[in-house]
N, C-alpha and C positions, 0 to 999 in steps of 0.2 A: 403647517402654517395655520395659525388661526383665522378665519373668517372675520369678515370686520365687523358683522352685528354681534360676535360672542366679546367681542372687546369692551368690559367694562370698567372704566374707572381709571384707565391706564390708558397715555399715548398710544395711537395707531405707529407713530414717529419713533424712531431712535432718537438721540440728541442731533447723530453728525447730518443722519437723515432732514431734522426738522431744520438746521444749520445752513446745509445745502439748498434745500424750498423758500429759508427766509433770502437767502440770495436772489434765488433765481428769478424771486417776485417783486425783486431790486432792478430787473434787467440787467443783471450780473451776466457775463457770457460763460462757458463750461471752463473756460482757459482761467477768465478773472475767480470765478469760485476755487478751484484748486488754488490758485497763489493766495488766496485770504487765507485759505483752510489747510495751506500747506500738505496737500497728498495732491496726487494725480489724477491729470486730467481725467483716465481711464475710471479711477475710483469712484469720481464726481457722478459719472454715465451708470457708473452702477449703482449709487444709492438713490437714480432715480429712476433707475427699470424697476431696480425692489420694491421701490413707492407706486410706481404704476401697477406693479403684478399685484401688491397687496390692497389697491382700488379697484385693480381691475376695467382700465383704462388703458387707452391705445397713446395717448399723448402728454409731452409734461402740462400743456396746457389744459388740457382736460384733470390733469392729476392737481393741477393749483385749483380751478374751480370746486372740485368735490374736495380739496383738505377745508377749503374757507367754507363751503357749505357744511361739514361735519366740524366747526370751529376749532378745528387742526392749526390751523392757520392763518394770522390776520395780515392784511392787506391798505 
């Protein structure tokens, strides 16, 4: 896994990853994001443990804060 200051020039985000984040900061629920994005609910939960492990963050909430402060993601 790469460390997120060695990331340059390139999303920290996958697509389905940054996908799932643009939801979630819609106040999407885990259930509504899988039926938009057509996979599992289960799937939803893990592209965003992988977004937390790769911040390094205990929360999604804490995991939205740090994508929009490293302009991951706008809000």
């Amino acid at each position: 896994m790469t460390a997120v200051g060695d990331v340059r020039g390139k999303s920290l985000l996958t697509a389905r990853e940054r996908e799932v984040f643009e939801l979630l900061v819609q106040d999407k629920t885990t259930r509504e994001i899988a039926e938009q994005l057509y996979i599992s609910e289960k799937t939803v939960r893990n592209h965003i443990s992988n977004v937390m492990k790769k911040l390094n963050v205990k929360g999604r909430s804490q995991a939205v804060v740090e994508l929009v402060r490293m302009g991951e993601l706008k809000i």
